[in-house]
C-alpha positions as MATLAB code, in Angstrom:
seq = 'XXXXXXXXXXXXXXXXXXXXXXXXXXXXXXXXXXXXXXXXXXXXXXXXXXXXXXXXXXXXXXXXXXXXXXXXXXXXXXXXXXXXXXXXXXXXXXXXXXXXXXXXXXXXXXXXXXXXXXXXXXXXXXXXXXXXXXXXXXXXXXXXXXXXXXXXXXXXXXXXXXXXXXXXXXXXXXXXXXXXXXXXXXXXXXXXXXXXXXXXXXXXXXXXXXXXXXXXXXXXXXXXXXXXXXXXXXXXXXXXXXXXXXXXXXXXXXXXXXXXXXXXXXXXXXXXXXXXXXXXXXXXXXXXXXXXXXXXXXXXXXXXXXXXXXXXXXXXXXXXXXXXXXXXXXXXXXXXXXXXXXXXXXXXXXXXXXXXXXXXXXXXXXXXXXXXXXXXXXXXXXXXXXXXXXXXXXXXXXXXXXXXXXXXXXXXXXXXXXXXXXXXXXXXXXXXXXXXXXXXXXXXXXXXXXXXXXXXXXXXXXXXXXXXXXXXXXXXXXXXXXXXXXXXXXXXXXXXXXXXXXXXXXXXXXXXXXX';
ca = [
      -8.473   42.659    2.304;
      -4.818   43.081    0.530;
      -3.403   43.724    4.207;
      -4.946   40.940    6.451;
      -3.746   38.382    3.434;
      -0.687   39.154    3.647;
      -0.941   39.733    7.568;
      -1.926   35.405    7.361;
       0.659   34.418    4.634;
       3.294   36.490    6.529;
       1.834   34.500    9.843;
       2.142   31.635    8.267;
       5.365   31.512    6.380;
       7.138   33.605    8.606;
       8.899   34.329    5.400;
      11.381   37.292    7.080;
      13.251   34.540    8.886;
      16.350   33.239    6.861;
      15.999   30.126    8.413;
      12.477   29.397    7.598;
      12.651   30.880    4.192;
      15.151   28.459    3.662;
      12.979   25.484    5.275;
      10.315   26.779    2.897;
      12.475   26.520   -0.195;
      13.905   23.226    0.485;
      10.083   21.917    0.867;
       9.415   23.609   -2.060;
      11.728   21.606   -4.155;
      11.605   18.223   -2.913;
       7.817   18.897   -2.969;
       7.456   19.575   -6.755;
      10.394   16.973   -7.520;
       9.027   14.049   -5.925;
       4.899   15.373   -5.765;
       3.853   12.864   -8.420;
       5.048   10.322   -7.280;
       3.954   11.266   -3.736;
       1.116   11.701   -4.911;
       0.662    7.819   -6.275;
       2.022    5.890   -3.474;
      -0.291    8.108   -1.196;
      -3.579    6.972   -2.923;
      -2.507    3.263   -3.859;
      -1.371    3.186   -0.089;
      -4.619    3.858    1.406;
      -6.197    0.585   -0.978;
      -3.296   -1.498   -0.566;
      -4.078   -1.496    3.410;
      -7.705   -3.482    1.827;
      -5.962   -5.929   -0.478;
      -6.487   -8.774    1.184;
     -10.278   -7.629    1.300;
      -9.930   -6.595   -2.351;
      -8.638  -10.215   -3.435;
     -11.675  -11.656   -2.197;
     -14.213   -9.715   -4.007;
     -12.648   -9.970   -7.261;
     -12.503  -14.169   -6.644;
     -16.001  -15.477   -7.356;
     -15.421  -18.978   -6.162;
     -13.098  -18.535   -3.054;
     -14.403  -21.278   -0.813;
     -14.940  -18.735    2.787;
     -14.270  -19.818    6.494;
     -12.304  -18.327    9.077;
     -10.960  -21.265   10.899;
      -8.512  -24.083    9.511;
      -6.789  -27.247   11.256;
      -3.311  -28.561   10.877;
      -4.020  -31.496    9.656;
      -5.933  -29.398    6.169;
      -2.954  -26.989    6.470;
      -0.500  -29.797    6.101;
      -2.438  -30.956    2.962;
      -2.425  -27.858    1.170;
       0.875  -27.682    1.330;
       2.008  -30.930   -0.112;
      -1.106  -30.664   -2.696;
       0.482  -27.633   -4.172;
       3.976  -29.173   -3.960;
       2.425  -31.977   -6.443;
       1.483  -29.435   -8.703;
       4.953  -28.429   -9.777;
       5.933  -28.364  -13.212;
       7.994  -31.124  -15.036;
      11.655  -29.868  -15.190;
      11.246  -27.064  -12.344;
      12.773  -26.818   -8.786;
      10.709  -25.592   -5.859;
      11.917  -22.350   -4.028;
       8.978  -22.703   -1.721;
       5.915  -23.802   -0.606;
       3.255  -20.710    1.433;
       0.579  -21.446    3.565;
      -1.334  -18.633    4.812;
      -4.190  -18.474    7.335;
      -7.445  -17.014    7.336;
      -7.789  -14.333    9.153;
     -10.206  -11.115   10.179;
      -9.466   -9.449    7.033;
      -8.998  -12.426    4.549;
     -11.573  -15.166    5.505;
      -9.911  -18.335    3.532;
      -7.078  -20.328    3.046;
      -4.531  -19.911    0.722;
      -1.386  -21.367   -0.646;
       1.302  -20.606   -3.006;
       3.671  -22.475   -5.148;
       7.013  -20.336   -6.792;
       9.126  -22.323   -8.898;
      11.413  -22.057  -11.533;
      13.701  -23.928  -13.911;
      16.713  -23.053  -12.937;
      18.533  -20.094  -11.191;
      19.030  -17.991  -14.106;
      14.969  -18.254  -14.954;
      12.028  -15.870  -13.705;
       9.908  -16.971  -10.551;
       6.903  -18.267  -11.674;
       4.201  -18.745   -8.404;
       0.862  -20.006   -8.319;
      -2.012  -19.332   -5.284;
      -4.657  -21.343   -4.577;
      -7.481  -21.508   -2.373;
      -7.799  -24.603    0.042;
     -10.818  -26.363    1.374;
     -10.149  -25.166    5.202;
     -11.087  -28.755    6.269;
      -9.537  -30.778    4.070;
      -6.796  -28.981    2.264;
      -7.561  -29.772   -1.358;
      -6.637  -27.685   -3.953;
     -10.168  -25.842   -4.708;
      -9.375  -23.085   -7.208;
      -6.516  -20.901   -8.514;
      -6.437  -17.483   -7.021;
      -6.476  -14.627   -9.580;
      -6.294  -11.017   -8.108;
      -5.096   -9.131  -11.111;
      -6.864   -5.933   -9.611;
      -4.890   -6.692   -5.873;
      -1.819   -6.664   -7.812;
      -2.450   -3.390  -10.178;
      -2.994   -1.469   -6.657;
      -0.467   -2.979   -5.054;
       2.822   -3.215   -7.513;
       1.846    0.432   -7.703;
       2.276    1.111   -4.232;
       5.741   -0.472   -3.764;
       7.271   -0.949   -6.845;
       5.241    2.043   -8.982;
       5.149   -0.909  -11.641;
       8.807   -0.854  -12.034;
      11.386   -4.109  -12.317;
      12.564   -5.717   -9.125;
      14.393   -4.159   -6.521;
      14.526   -1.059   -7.834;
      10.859   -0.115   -7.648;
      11.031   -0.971   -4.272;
      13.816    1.343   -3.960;
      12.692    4.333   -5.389;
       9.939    3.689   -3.030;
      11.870    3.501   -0.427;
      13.253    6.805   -1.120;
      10.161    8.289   -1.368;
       9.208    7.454    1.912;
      13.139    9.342    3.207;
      11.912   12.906    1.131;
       8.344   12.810    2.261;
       9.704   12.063    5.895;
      11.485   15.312    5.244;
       8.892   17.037    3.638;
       7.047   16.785    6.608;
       9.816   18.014    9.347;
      10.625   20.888    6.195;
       7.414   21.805    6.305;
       6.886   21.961   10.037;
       9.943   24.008   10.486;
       8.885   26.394    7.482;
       5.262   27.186    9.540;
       6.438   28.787   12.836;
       3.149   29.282   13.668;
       1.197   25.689   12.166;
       0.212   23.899   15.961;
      -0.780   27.528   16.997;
      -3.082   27.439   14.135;
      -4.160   23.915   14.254;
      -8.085   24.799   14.078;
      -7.610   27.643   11.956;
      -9.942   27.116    8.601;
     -10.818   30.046    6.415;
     -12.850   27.901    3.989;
     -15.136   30.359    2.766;
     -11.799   32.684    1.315;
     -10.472   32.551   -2.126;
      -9.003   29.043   -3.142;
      -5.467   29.529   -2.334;
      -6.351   30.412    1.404;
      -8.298   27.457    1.774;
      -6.354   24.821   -0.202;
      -3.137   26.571    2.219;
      -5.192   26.327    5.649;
      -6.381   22.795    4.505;
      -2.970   21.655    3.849;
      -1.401   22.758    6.991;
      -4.062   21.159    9.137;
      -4.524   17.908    7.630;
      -0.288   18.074    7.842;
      -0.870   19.211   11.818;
      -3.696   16.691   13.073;
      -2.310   13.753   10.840;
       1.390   14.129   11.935;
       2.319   11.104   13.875;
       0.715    9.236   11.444;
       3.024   11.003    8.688;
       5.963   10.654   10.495;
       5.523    6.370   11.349;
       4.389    5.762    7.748;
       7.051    7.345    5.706;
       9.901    5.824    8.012;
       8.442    2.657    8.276;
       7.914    2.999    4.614;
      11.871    4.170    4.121;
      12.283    0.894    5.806;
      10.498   -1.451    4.160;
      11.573   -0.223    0.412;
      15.290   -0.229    0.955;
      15.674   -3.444    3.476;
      17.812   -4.660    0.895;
      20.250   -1.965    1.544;
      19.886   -2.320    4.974;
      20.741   -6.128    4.703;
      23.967   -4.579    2.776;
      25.059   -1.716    5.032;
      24.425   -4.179    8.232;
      27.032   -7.186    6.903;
      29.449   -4.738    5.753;
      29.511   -2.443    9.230;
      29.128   -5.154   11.740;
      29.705   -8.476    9.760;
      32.704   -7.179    7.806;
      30.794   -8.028    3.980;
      29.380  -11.015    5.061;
      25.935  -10.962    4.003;
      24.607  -14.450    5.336;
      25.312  -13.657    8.951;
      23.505  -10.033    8.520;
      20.393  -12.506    6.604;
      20.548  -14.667    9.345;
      20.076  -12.124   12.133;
      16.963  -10.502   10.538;
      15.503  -13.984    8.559;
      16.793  -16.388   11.606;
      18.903  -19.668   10.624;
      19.500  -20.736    6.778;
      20.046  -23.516    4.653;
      22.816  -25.965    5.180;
      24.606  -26.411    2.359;
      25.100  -29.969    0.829;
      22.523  -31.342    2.986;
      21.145  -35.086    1.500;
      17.603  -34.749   -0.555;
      14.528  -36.174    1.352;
      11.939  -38.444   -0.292;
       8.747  -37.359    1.315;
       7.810  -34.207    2.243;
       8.560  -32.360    5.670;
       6.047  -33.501    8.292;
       4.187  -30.362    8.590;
       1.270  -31.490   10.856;
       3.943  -32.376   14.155;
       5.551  -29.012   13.129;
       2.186  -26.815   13.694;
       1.418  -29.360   16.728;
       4.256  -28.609   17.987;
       4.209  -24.589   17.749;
       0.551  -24.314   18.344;
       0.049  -22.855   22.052;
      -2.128  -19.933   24.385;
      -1.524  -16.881   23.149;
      -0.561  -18.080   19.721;
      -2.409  -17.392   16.434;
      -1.172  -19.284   13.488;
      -0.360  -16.813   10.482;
       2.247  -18.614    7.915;
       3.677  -21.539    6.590;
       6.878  -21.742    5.146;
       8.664  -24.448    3.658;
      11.896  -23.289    1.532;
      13.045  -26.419   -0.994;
      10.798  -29.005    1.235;
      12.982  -31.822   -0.383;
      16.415  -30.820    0.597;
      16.481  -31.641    4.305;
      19.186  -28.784    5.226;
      16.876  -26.088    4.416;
      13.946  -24.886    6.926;
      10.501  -24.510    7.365;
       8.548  -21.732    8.642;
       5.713  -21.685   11.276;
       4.956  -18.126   12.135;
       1.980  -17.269   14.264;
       1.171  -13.958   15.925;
       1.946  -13.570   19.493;
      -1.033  -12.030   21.997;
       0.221   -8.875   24.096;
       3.122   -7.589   21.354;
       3.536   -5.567   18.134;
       5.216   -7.698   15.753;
       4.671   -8.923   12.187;
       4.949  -12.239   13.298;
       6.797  -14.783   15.681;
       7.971  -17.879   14.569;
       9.842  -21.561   15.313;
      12.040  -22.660   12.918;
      12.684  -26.079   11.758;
      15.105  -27.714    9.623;
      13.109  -29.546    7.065;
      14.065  -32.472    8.390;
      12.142  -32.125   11.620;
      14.922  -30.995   14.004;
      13.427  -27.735   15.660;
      15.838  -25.036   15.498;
      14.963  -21.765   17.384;
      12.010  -19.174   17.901;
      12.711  -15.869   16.241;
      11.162  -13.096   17.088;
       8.532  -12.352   19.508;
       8.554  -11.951   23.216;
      11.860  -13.232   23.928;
      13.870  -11.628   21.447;
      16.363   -8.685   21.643;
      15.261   -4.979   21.518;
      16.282   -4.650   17.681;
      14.825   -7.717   16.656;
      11.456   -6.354   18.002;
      11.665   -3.194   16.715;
      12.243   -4.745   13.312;
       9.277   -6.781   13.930;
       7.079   -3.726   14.707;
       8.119   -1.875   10.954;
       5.777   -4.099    9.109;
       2.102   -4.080   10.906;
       2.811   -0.420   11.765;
       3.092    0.389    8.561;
       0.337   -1.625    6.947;
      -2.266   -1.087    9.711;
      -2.799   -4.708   10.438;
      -2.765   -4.065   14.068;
      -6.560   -3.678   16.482;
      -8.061   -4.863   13.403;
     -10.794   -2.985   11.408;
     -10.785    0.423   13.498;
      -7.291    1.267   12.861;
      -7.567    0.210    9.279;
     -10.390    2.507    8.514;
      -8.071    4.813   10.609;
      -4.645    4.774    8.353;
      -7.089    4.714    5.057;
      -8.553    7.913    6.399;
      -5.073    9.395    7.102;
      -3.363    8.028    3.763;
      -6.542    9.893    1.640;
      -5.397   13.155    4.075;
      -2.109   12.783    2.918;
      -2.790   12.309   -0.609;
      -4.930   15.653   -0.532;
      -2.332   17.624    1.572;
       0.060   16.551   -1.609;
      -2.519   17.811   -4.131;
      -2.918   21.328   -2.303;
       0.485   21.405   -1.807;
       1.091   21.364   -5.816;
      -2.315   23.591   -6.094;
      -0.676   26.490   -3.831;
       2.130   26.917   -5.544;
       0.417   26.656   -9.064;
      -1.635   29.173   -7.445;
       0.975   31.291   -6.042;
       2.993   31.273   -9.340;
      -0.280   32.913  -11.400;
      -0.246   35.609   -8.747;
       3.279   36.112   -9.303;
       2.481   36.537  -13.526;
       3.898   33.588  -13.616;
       1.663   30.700  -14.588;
       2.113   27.428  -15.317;
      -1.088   25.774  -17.351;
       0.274   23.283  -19.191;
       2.038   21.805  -15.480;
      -1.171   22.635  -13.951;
      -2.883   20.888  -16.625;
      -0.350   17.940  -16.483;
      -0.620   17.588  -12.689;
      -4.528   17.692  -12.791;
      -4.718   14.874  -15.423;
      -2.171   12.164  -13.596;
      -4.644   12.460  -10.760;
      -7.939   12.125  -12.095;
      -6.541    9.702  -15.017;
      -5.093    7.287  -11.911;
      -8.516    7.607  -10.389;
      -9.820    6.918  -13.818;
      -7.480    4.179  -14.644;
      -8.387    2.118  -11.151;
     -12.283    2.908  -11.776;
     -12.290    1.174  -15.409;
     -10.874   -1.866  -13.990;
     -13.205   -2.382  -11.003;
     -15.792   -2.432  -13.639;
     -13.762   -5.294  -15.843;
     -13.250   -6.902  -12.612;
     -16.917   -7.007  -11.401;
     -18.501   -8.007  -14.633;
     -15.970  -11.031  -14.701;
     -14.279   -9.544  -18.117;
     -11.518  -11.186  -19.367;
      -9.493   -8.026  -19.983;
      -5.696   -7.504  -19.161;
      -6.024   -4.999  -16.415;
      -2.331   -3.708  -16.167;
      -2.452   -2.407  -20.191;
      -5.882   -1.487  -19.223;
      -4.899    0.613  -16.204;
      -1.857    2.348  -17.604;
      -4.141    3.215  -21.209;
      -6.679    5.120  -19.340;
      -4.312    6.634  -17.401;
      -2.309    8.038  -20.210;
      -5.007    9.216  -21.949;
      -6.937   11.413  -19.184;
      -3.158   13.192  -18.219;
      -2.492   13.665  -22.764;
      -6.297   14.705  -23.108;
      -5.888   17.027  -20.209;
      -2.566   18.269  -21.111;
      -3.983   19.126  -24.533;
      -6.822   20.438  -23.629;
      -8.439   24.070  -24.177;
     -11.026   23.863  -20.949;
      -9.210   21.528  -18.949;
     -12.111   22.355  -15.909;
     -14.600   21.228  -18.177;
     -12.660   18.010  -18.769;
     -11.286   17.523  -15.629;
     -15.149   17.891  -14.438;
     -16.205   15.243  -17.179;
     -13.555   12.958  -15.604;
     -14.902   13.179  -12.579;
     -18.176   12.397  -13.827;
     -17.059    9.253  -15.615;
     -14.594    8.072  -12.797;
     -17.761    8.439  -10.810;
     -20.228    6.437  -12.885;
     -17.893    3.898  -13.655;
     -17.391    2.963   -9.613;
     -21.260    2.838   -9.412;
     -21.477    0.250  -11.895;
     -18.689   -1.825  -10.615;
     -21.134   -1.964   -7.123;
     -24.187   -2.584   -9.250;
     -22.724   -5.287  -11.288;
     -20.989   -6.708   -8.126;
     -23.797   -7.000   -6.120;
     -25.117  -10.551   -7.267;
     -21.960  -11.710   -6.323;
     -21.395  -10.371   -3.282;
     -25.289  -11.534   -2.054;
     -24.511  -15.066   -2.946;
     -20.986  -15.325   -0.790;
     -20.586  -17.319    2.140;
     -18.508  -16.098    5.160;
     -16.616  -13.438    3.006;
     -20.570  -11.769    2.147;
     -19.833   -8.615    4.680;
     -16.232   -7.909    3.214;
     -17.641   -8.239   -0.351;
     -20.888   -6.362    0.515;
     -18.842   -3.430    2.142;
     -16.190   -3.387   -1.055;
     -19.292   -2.698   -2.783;
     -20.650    0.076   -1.014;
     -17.824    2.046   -0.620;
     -17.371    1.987   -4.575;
     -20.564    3.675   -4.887;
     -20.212    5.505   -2.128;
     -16.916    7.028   -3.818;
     -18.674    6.832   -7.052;
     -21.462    9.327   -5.345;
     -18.882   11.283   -4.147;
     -17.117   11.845   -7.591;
     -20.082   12.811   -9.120;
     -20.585   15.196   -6.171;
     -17.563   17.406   -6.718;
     -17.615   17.258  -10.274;
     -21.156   18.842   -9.903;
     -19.610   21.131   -6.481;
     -16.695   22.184   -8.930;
     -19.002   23.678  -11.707;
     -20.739   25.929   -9.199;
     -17.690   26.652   -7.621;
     -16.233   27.780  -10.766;
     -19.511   29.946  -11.428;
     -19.336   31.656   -8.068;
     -16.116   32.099   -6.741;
     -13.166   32.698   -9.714;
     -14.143   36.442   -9.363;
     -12.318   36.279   -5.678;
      -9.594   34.002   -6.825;
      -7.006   36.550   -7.126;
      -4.459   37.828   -4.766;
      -1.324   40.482   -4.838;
       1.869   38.521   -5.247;
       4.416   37.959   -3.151;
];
C-alpha cells in the first residue's frame, strides 16, 4: 500500500521535476494566501448568478408580468423622478425590463444633496401597463449575497478591487496548478473514492479542476475584468489618451455630458426615444436617463441585440432629444465587442436557464476544488508531524459559519422578519468560525452546524411556501427558490449524518507516510 501511494502522488506531482516542484510551490502559496477569500467569492458567485430570481422571492407584493410598453416605461420613469427629495439633485433615473429571469418592472431613483454627500437610490416596482409607482423594492437578502461577491462587504472601489485581484491569482492558480500535474488530462477519469481521505479529496480536486477548466479560466478573467475596470479606465487614458480620462470614458461608456448645457423644464421625452430604438431583432433591457433636467447630458436606451454576445447595445440621446450614436452591438469595432462580451460571460445571462444552472453547477465545483485544496494540504502537513488544528479548525468554521450565516437569513427573510440581515449575517458567521476555533471536537460541531444550517433552509421553504403559492407570473421562480432551499437543506442534513459514519469507519485508514 506505502509503494503504490507514493507510486500516484509521485504520478501526480511529478515532484522530481524542478520546474513543477516549483509550479507546485507557487500554487501552494497563492492557494493558502488568497483560499478564504477564494473560497467566499466562489460560493456567493454561484447565488449571485440567481439574484434577480432571489429579489423576487423575498418581495411579497412585486406586481409580476413579463411584458411592458413604452408608453408605462416612460411613466415610471418620470413617476420616480417626482419622488425626489426636497434639496437633492438627481444623478439618474433606471428603468429596467422584465425579463426571463426577473418577471417585473423596475425602476430606480439615486440622488444626493450635493457632490460631497453619499448616493442615496430608491427601486420600485411599476405597474407594467401603466407605470405607477406600485411598491418600494427591498432585497436586503439580494444585496447580503451580492456585496459579498464583489465587494466582500468592503467600502467602494476597493472591494471591487480586491475582487478583482482575486479573480488575477485564481486565474493563476489554475494555469499553476495545471503545470504542477504533468499528468492531470491523462488522469481526467481517474477517482479512487473508496481510498483514505487525502486520495480522494486530491483525485476530486484535480478532476473537478480538469472537466471544469474553460469555465475556470473565462470566469476568473472576466472576473479580473470586471473588479478592476476602474484601473483599466486609468491605464487606457494614460497609454493611449495621454491622462485624459474622459476620452478613455467615452470610448467604453459612449458620448458624455456637455458641459454648461441650459436646464430643461419637463422631462426628456422618453416614449419617442424607445419608439424610436425599438426594432426586429431588438429586446429592450435599460433605461437610462443621467440628470434628465440638464439637456446636455444623455439618456440611455439599451436593448439586447438577437445573433451577438454582448451585455447590451444601445442608442444614445442627448436629453434633449437629439439622437446621438449606437454603441455597441453589431456594428461596433472588435474591442468594443469584446468588452461587451466580459459581462454576460461572466454572469451567465446568456441561453437563458440551461447555462445558468450550468455556471451555478461549475461555481459550487470550484468552491469545493478550493475546500480540498486547503483539506490536502492540512492533510499532508499531519502526515508530515506537522499539524495544523487550530487553522484546520479556523478554515472549517468560515465555511460552515458562511453557510450558516446565509441560512439564518433566508429564514428572517421568508417569515417577513423585520431583522437587519447584514449584522445578522456577519454575527452568525463569526460565531460558528470562534466556536469552531475554540472548540475541543470540532467534528462534532462542525457536524451540528451542518445539522442546523440544514434545518434552518428547510424552514425558510416551509415558511415560504404560502407565499410563493399565492404569486402571479413570478409563482415558478418563487416555487423553485423554494425547493432548492430544502433540497440543500436535505442535503446538509445528509452529510452531516454521511460525516458521522464516515468518521466511525474510515479514520483508521486515514494515515499515510509523509513526504
Amino acid at each position: 500500500m506505502t509503494t503504490e501511494t507514493q507510486t500516484d502522488d509521485s504520478a501526480i506531482e511529478g515532484s522530481n521535476n524542478p520546474f513543477v516542484r516549483r509550479m507546485i510551490d507557487s500554487h501552494s502559496v497563492l492557494g493558502l494566501a488568497f483560499a478564504a477569500l477564494i473560497y467566499i467569492v466562489s460560493l456567493s458567485g454561484a447565488l449571485t448568478l440567481f439574484v434577480p430570481e432571489i429579489s423576487l422571492w423575498e418581495n411579497r407584493d412585486t406586481v409580476t408580468s413579463y411584458e411592458t410598453s413604452p408608453s408605462a416605461v416612460a411613466a415610471a420613469m418620470e413617476n420616480a423622478e417626482a419622488e425626489l427629495k426636497p434639496g437633492n439633485e438627481i444623478l439618474n433615473v433606471i428603468a429596467y425590463a422584465p425579463d426571463e429571469f426577473k418577471p417585473y418592472l423596475t425602476v430606480r431613483l439615486n440622488e444626493r444633496k450635493d457632490q460631497k454627500s453619499q448616493l442615496e437610490s430608491t427601486d420600485w416596482v411599476a405597474d407594467p401597463r401603466t407605470g405607477a409607482l406600485v411598491s418600494s423594492v427591498e432585497s436586503p437578502y439580494a444585496h447580503v449575497i451580492e456585496d459579498l461577491h464583489t465587494m466582500l462587504h468592503l467600502p467602494r472601489p476597493w472591494g471591487r478591487y480586491l475582487v478583482g485581484l482575486l479573480g488575477v491569482v485564481m486565474f493563476t492558480l489554475i494555469l499553476s496548478g495545471i503545470f504542477a500535474h504533468p499528468t492531470i488530462f491523462k488522469d481526467a477519469f481517474k477517482l479512487r473514492l473508496k481510498r483514505n481521505a487525502r486520495i480522494a479529496w486530491t483525485d476530486m480536486h484535480n478532476r473537478l479542476s480538469v472537466w471544469g477548466l474553460p469555465f475556470h479560466l473565462v470566469i476568473t478573467f472576466t472576473g479580473a475584468f470586471l473588479g478592476v475596470a476602474g484601473i483599466t479606465v486609468a491605464a487606457l487614458a494614460m497609454l493611449v489618451y495621454e491622462g485624459n480620462q474622459e476620452a478613455a470614458i467615452q470610448v467604453i461608456q459612449g458620448p458624455q455630458a456637455i458641459q454648461g448645457a441650459p436646464p430643461m423644464s419637463d422631462s426628456p421625452n422618453y416614449m419617442a426615444m424607445l419608439e424610436n430604438s425599438a426594432g426586429e431583432g431588438r429586446t429592450f433591457s435599460l433605461l437610462i436617463s443621467n440628470n434628465p433636467k440638464d439637456s446636455g447630458n444623455t439618456t440611455t436606451v439599451a436593448y439586447y441585440e438577437q445573433g451577438i454576445l454582448s451585455a447590451r447595445t444601445a442608442d444614445i440621446y442627448r436629453n434633449s432629444g437629439k439622437y446621438l450614436e449606437k454603441f455597441g452591438g453589431s456594428d461596433s469595432a472588435a474591442g468594443a465587442r469584446a468588452f461587451g462580451m466580459v459581462q454576460p460571460l461572466h454572469y451567465g445571462t446568456f441561453g437563458g436557464y440551461p447555462i445558468k444552472i450550468l455556471y451555478f453547477v461549475l461555481s459550487l465545483a470550484l468552491t469545493y476544488i478550493t475546500s480540498t485544496g486547503m483539506m490536502i494540504w492540512f492533510k499532508r502537513k499531519k502526515q508530515q508531524g506537522q499539524p495544523r488544528p487550530r487553522h484546520e479548525a479556523a478554515w472549517r468554521g468560515m465555511t460552515t459559519g458562511l453557510s450558516l450565516g446565509l441560512a439564518g437569513c433566508a429564514v428572517v427573510v421568508a417569515g417577513g422578519l423585520s431583522i437587519p440581515l447584514e449584522p445578522l449575517f456577519f454575527a452568525l458567521w463569526f460565531v460558528s468560525l470562534l466556536g469552531t476555533w475554540l472548540s475541543s471536537n470540532v467534528e462534532t460541531l462542525v457536524r451540528y452546524q451542518y445539522i442546523l444550517t440544514g434545518l434552518l433552509l428547510v424552514a425558510a421553504s416551509v415558511l415560504h411556501l404560502p407565499t410563493a403559492l399565492a404569486t402571479g407570473a413570478g409563482q415558478v421562480t418563487m416555487l423553485a427558490i423554494d425547493a432548492s432551499l430544502a433540497i440543500g437543506g436535505i442535503l446538509f442534513i445528509w452529510i452531516a449524518v454521511l460525516r458521522l459514519s464516515h468518521n466511525q469507519g474510515v479514520h483508521k485508514e486515514e494515515l499515510l507516510p509523509a513526504e
